[in-house]
Structure formats: structure tokens, C-alpha cells
N, C-alpha and C positions, 0 to 999 in steps of 0.2 A: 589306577595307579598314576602317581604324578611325575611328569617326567625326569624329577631332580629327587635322586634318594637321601633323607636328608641324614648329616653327617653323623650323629649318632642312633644306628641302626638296631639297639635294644634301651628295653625302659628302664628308666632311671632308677638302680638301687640303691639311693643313698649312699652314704658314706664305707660300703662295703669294699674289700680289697682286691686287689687283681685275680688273686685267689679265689675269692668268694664269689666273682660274677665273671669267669672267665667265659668263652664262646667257643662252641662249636665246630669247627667246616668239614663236612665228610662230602666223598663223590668216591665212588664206583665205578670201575670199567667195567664195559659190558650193554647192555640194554639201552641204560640211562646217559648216554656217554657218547652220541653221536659226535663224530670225528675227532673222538678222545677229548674234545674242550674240557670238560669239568674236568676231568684225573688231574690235566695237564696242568690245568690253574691250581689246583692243589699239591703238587709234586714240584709247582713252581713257588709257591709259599716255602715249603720244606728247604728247597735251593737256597733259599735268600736271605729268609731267615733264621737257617742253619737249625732247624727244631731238631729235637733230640728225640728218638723213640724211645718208649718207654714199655711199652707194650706189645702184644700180638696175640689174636684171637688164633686157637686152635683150628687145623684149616679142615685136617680129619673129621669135627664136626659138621660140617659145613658147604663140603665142596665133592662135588663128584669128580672123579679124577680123571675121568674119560673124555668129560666134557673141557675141565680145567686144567688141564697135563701138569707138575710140575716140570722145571726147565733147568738142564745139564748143561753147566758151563766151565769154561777152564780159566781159570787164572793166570797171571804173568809169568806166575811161579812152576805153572805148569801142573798143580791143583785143579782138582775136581770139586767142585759146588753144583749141589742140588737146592732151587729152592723150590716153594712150596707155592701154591696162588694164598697168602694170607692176607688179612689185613691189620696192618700198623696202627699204633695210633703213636705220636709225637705229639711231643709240648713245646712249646716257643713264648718267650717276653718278648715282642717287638721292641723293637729302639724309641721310638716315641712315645706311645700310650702303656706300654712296660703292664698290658692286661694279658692274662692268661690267654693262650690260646688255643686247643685243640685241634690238631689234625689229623682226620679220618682218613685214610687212603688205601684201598682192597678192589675185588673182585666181584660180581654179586653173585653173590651164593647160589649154592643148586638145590642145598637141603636148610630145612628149620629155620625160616627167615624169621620168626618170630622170637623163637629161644636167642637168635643171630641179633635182634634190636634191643632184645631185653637186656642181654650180655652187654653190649657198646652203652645202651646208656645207665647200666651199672657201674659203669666207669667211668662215665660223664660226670656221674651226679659224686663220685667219690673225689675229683679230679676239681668240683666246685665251678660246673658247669651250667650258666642258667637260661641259655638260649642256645639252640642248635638249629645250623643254617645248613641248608643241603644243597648241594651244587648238581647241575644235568646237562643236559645239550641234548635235544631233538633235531631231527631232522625236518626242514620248512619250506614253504613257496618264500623265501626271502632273495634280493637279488644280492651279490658277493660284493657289488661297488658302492653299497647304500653302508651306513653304520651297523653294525648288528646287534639286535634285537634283547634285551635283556631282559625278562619280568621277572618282577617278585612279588610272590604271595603267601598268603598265611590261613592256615586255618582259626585262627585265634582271633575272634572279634576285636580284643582289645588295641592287638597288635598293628591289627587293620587301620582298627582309630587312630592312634597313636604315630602310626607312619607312614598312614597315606597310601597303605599298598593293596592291593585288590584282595578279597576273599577268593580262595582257592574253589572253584569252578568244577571243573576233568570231573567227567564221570567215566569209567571203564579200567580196561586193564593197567596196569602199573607193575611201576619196577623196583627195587628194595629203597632206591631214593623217597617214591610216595610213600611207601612202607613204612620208613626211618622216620619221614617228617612228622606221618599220623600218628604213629607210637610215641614220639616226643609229646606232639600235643595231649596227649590222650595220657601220659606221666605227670603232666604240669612243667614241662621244662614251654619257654616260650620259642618256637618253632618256627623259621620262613624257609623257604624255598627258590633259588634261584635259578631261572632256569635260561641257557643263549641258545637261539635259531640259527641253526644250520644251515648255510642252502644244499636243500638234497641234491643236488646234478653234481657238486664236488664233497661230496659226504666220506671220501677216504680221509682218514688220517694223515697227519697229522692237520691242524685247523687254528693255524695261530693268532687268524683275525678275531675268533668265538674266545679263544682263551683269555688274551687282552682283554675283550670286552668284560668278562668273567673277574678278572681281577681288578679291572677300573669301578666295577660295581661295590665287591670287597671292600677296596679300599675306602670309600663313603662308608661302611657299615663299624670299621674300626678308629677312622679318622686318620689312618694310617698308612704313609704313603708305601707302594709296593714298587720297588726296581723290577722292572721289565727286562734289563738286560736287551738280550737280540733279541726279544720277544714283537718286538715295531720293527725291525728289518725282516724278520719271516711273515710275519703279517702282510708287507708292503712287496716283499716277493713272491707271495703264496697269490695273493692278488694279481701280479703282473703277470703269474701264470695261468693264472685261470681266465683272463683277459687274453692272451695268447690264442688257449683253447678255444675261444667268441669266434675268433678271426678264421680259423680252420674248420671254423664246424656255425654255418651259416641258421639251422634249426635251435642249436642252444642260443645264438646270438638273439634269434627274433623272440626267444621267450624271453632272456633276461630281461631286453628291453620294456616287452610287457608287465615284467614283475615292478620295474623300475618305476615305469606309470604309475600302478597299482600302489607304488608304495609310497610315492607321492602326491597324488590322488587322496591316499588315506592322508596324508596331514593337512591335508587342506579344510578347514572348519566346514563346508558343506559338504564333506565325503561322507560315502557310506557305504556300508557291508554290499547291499544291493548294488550298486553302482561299480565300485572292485568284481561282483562276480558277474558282472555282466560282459565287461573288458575280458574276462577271462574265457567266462565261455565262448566270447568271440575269435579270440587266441587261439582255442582248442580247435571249433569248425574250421578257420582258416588251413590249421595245422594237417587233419585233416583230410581237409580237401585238396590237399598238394601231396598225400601220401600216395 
């Protein structure tokens, strides 16, 4: 993958209408969703760009209730509201590029993930959708003062060629986002994946430096500038806290550092896989040996 995404992030369909080659973006809380990044860059689109719902998948299908509670709330009015764990979908023209856009935003499911993918991109494709981009956030050995991490990839050879992004690799369990991208693939819709590194040791919620980076990627895929809003002042204080926590706690400090190495190390043209795990497992025995 190169490190510059370039600014139009699906293939050229000719003279077709906003309608007719509109885009994708679904994320999930839940599994796929380390320190809520992905929901949040997509709840943050919906903010800005004021999308309109238009839809919502049946949650009875889908959701175990035990696991997914719905949630009683009271209004100003002094009303009772029940809602449901569903998922929305909303439509938005941006101000600039005036192209369709789809936004996915739910919970991952507990039951029939497949009836669950069929369903969304039955709606996709009525909706005149021809690329669907899936949003994540894992949890990583990344340090919290370095930039964070964004990959994208594709199962789609062409896609690959085309924009320079890595074939999609992961072999093992997965979560409704790998679920969602392979069944796109696997429909003919053209499919990437985006995915920001967490750093695990501040992996609660909320994670607004992963978010940012989440939506700066976005925006290259639409050509489309997105308002952050406070999104760069929680970022920049979520940081000085977790900078904070380094000072208090002498053990996370000597890792970050390590990871810091480690992560500029890797950009250095003679770095290597071997050479980062060696730092590391040197980290570990120190670590350790003072336990």
C-alpha cells in the first residue's frame, strides 16, 4: 500500500450520476470497533453532513436481546423512549462532490449475519451503490504519540491495481465488517476496507486521535473535505492524557518508548520485521526481569 491514497478512491464509471455510482461507508460497534474509532467517524459524517435516514433493518431479526439490551430513556418532555440496538442507513450529497453517499451505522449482530449482509446490500444496490467501504479499529502494539495507522485493502485484484492498496491478507476469525466486505466482493459490488490501530494499553473509549485519522483517510476516497469540528482538540487532549498517565506509571512509559523505536525503526529503508522483534523481545525480558 502506498503511503498517499490517491484522491479518487473508486474506478472510474464514466459518465454515470451521483445516483448511479454512489458509495458505501458501514461500521459496526462492537468486536470491529476498538475504542469505538470506526462507529464514531461514521456518526461523525452523519453530524456534518446532516444525512437523512431513510431506513432501518429489523433489530428482532438479528439481535439477541440479552446480549444487545435495548435502552430506556426520558425526554425533556418528561417521555419515555425505548430504542432498539438497530441499524440505520442514511443518505447524504456532500457539498462538493454532490455524490451519493451511504451510511451504514448498527451493532454487529448476534443472529444470521448472512441473511443480515444480504439484506444491507439489497439496499445498497437499490440505493445505486457501486463500491462499499467498511470501516474497523483493532486494537495494536502502536505508540499513542506517533500518527495512527490506517490500512486499506481489498479483496478485489482490480481494485488493488488500480489504487495501489494491499490485497487483503487476515486469515482467521472475523467480525461482521470482514463478513460485509467479502459478501460485497463476492455480489460484484467493488469493496475496500479500512481499517486504524489502536494502541491497546488506552483501548477504552472514546479514541479520537483513531477517529480523525479515520476520516482524513475518507476524505481522499471522496475528494471531499470532512469538518472535524473538536474532533483535533479531543484528539490533542486525549493525547495529553494519556501522556499524563507515561509520567505516573514508569512500566507503560518504558514500553511506549520501545514501541516508538520500533516504529521508527520500521521507516527506515533498512528496517525489518526481524530487527522490530528483536527490540521487542528485548523489552519483554528486561520487563521481566524487574518483575
Amino acid at each position: 500500500m502506498t503511503d498517499e491514497t490517491p484522491s479518487e478512491a473508486t474506478p472510474d464509471t464514466g459518465d454515470a450520476s451521483p445516483a448511479e455510482d454512489a458509495i458505501m461507508f458501514a461500521a459496526f460497534e462492537g468486536w470491529n470497533d476498538a475504542g469505538s474509532a470506526a462507529s464514531s467517524a461514521l456518526l461523525h459524517l452523519i453530524d456534518v453532513w446532516g444525512a437523512e435516514k431513510i431506513d432501518e433493518l429489523d433489530p428482532e431479526e438479528y439481535h439477541d436481546f440479552q446480549e444487545n439490551r435495548p435502552m430506556v430513556s426520558t425526554a425533556a418532555d418528561g417521555t419515555r423512549h425505548l430504542a432498539w440496538p438497530t441499524t440505520t442507513i442514511s443518505v447524504v450529497e456532500p457539498p462538493m462532490t454532490r455524490r451519493r453517499v451511504v451510511l451504514v451505522h448498527g451493532i454487529e449482530p448476534s443472529l444470521r449475519w448472512k441473511s443480515y449482509c444480504t439484506e444491507l446490500l439489497e439496499i445498497a444496490q437499490s440505493l445505486g451503490v457501486t463500491t462499499v467501504v467498511t470501516l474497523g479499529a483493532l486494537l495494536a502494539d502502536v505508540p499513542h504519540t506517533r500518527p495512527i495507522p490506517v490500512s486499506v485493502t481489498s479483496d478485489d485484484p482490480a481494485v488493488q491495481h488500480l489504487l495501489e492498496v494491499e490485497a487483503n491478507t487476515y486469515e482467521g476469525p472475523t467480525g461482521i465488517v470482514g463478513v460485509l466486505h467479502s459478501a460485497a466482493h463476492e455480489a460484484g459490488f467493488h469493496s475496500l476496507s479500512v481499517w486504524a490501530a489502536v494502541p491497546h494499553y488506552v483501548a477504552h473509549p472514546p479514541s479520537p486521535k483513531a477517529t480523525a485519522a479515520i476520516l482524513g483517510r475518507l476524505e481522499a476516497f471522496l475528494a471531499e473535505p470532512v469538518d472535524l469540528k473538536d474532533l483535533e482538540e479531543d484528539a490533542e487532549a486525549w493525547q495529553n492524557g494519556v501522556d499524563k498517565l507515561m509520567t505516573e506509571d514508569t512500566e507503560i512509559a518504558e514500553y511506549v518508548k520501545q514501541l516508538e523505536e520500533a516504529k521508527d525503526t520500521a521507516e527506515l529503508p533498512e528496517a525489518s520485521g526481524e530487527a522490530i522483534a528483536r527490540e521487542f523481545e528485548q523489552y519483554l525480558k528486561r520487563r521481566d526481569k524487574d518483575l
